[in-house]
C-alpha positions as CSV (number, residue, x, y, z in Angstrom):
1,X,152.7,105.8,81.7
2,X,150.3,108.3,80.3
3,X,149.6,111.3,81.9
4,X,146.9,112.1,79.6
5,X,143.7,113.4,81.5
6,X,140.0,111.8,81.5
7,X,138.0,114.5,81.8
8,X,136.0,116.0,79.4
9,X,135.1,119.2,77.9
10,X,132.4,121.9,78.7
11,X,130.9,125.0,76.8
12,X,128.6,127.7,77.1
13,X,127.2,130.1,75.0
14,X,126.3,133.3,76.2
15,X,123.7,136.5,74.7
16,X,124.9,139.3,76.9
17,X,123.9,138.0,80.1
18,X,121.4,135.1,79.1
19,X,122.3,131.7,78.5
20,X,121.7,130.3,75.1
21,X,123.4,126.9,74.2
22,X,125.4,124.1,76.3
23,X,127.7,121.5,74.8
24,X,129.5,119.1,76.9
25,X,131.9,116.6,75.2
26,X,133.3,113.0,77.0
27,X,136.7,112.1,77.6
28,X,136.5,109.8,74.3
29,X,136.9,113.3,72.1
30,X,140.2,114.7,71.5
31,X,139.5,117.3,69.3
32,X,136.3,119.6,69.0
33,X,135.6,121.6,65.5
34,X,133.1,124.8,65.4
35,X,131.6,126.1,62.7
36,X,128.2,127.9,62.0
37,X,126.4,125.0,61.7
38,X,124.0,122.8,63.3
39,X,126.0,119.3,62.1
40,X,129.3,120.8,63.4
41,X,130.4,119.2,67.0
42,X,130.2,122.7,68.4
43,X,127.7,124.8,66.5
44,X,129.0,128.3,66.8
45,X,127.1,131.4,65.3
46,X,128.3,135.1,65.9
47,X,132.1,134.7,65.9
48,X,134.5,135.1,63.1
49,X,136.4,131.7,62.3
50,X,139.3,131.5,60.2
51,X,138.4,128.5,58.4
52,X,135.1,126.2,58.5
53,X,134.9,123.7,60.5
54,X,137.6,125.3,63.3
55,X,139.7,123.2,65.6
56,X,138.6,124.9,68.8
57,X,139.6,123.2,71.1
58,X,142.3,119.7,71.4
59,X,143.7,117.5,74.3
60,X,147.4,117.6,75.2
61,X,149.0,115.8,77.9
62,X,148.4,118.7,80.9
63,X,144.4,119.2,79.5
64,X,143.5,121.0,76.5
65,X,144.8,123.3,74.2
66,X,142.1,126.3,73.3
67,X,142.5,127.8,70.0
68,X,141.2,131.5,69.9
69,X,139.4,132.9,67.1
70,X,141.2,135.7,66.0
71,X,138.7,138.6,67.0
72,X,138.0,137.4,70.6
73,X,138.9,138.8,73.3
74,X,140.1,136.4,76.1
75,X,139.5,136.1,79.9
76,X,140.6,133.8,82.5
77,X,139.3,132.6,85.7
78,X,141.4,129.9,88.0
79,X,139.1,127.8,90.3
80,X,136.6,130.3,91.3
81,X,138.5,133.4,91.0
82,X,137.4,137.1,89.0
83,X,138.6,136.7,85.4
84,X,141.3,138.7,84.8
85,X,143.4,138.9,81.2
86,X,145.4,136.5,79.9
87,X,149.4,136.9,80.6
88,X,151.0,137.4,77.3
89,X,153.8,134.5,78.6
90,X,150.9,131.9,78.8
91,X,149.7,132.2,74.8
92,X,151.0,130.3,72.2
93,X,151.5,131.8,69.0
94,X,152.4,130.1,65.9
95,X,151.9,130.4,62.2
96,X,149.7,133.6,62.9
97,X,147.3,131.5,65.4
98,X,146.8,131.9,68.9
99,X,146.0,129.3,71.7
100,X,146.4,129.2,75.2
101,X,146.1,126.2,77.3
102,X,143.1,125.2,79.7
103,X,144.3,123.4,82.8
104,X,141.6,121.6,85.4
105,X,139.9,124.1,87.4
106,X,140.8,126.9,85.1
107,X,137.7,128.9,82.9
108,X,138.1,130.5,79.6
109,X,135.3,133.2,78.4
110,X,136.3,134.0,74.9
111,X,134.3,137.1,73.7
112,X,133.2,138.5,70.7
113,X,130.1,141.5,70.5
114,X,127.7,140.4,72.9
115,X,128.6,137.0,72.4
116,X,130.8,135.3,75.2
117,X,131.8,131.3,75.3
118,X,132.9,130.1,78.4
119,X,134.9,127.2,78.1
120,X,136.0,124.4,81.0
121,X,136.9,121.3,81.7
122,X,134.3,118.8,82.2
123,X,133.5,117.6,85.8
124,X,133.1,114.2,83.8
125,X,136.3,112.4,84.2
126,X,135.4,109.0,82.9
127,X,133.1,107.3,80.3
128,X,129.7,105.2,82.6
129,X,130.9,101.6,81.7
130,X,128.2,98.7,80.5
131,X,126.0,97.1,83.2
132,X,128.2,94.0,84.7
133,X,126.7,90.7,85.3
134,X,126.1,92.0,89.3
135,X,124.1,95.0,87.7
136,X,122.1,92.5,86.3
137,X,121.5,90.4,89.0
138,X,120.5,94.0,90.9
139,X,118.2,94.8,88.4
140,X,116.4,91.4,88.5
141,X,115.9,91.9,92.1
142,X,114.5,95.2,92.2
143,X,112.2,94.5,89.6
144,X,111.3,91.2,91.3
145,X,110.3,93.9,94.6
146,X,108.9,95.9,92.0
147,X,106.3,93.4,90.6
148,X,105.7,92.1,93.7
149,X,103.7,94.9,95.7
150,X,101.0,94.7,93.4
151,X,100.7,90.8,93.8
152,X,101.1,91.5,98.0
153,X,98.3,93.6,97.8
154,X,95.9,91.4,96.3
155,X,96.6,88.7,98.8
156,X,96.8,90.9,101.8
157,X,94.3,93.6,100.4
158,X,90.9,93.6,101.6
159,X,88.0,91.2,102.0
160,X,84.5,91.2,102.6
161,X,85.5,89.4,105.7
162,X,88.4,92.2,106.8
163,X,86.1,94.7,105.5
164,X,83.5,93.7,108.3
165,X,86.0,93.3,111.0
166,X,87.3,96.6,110.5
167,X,83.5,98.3,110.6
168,X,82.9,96.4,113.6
169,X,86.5,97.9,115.5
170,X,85.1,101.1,114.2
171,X,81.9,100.7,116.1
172,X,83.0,99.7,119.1
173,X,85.5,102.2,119.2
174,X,82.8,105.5,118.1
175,X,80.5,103.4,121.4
176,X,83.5,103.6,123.8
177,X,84.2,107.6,122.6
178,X,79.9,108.4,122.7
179,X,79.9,106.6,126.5
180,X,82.9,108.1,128.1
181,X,81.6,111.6,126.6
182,X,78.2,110.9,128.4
183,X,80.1,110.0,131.2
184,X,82.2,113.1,131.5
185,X,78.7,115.4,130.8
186,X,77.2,113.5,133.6
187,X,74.9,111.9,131.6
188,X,75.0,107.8,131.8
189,X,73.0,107.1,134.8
190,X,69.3,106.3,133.5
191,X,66.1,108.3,134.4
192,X,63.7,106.9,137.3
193,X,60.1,107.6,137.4
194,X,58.9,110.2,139.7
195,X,57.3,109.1,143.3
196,X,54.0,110.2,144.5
197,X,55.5,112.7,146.8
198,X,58.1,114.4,144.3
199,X,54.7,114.9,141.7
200,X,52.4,116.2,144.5
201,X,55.3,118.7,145.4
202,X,55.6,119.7,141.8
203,X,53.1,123.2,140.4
204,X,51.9,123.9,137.4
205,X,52.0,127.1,135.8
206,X,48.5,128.8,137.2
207,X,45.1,128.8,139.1
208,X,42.4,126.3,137.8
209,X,39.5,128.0,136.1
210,X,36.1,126.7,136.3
211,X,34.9,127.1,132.4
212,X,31.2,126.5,131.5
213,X,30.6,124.2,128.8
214,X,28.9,127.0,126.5
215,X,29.9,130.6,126.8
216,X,30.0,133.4,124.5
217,X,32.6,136.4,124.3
218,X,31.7,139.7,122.7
């Protein structure tokens, strides 16, 4: 039974404090070369490599095996922790290279100038298989839903016909709101003529003046 872990590989590149690049590589990769070099799988600018292309980084049965450039400096973090140096008991040295290895949960940030790459296991752990026969099926379906609202609309959507019962609910409905304001202002019962008595009781403004039909004023 292998023991060999799934997960994947993750890198970033750091300027000082600013983020520049991101590479993240699938569990299907065992090894990862650098090299200043856009083609390379990791294209690495600013550090000093031994040898172009550079075997950065490979997998081994507990996770993967960093190998350092020789003028880094290292730091390590475990799951969320401060990064703190490197115990001299956990880096592998042979034939004048150095390599330490890179356990889940753990973070390396190698670091050379202003340059730092931080390197970590990949929260990826397995490759996305191809769609299954079900996934078709599901797909059909929800494009089936898909295509179908605009077809719903078009049968239930409007028509002259709904279009005039809806204007007529809105009438009714502005009539009802216009009488029961009227109502509450005191305002529905309808005017009545005035008697004989209530217009003899009523005055006008003044006295009557007799004018004569032809008068002058100087």
């Amino acid at each position: 039974m292998s023991t060999k872990p799934s997960g994947g590989l993750y890198c970033e590149l750091y300027w000082g404090t600013n983020l520049s690049e991101a590479w993240s590589y699938g569990p299907e990769q065992d090894q990862v070369h650098a090299a200043p070099d856009e083609k390379a799988a990791l294209p690495l600018y600013g550090f000093t490599l031994p040898e172009e292309p550079f075997l950065l980084a490979e997998r081994t049965e507990r996770g993967w095996r960093i190998h350092l450039p020789p003028a880094v400096s290292t730091l390590r973090r475990v799951r969320g922790d401060a990064f703190g140096s490197v115990p001299e008991t956990d880096l592998r040295r042979q034939d004048g290279r150095t390599s330490v290895e890179l356990s889940e949960g753990t973070t390396l940030r190698l670091t050379e100038g202003q340059l730092h790459l931080v390197v970590q296991s990949s929260v990826v752990k397995e490759r996305v298989g191809r769609l299954q026969l079900k996934d078709f099926g599901w797909l059909m379906v929800v494009s089936a839903l898909f295509l179908s609202l605009p077809v719903g609309f078009l049968i239930a959507g409007p028509t002259p016909e709904r279009a005039a019962e809806s204007n007529a609910r809105a009438l009714k409905a502005a009539a009802e709101q216009e009488a029961a304001r009227r109502k509450a202002m005191g305002l529905n019962t309808p005017l009545r003529p005035l008697t004989d008595d209530e217009r003899a009781q009523q005055t006008d403004a003044g006295t009557d003046i007799h004018v004569p039909g032809f008068f002058r004023v100087r």
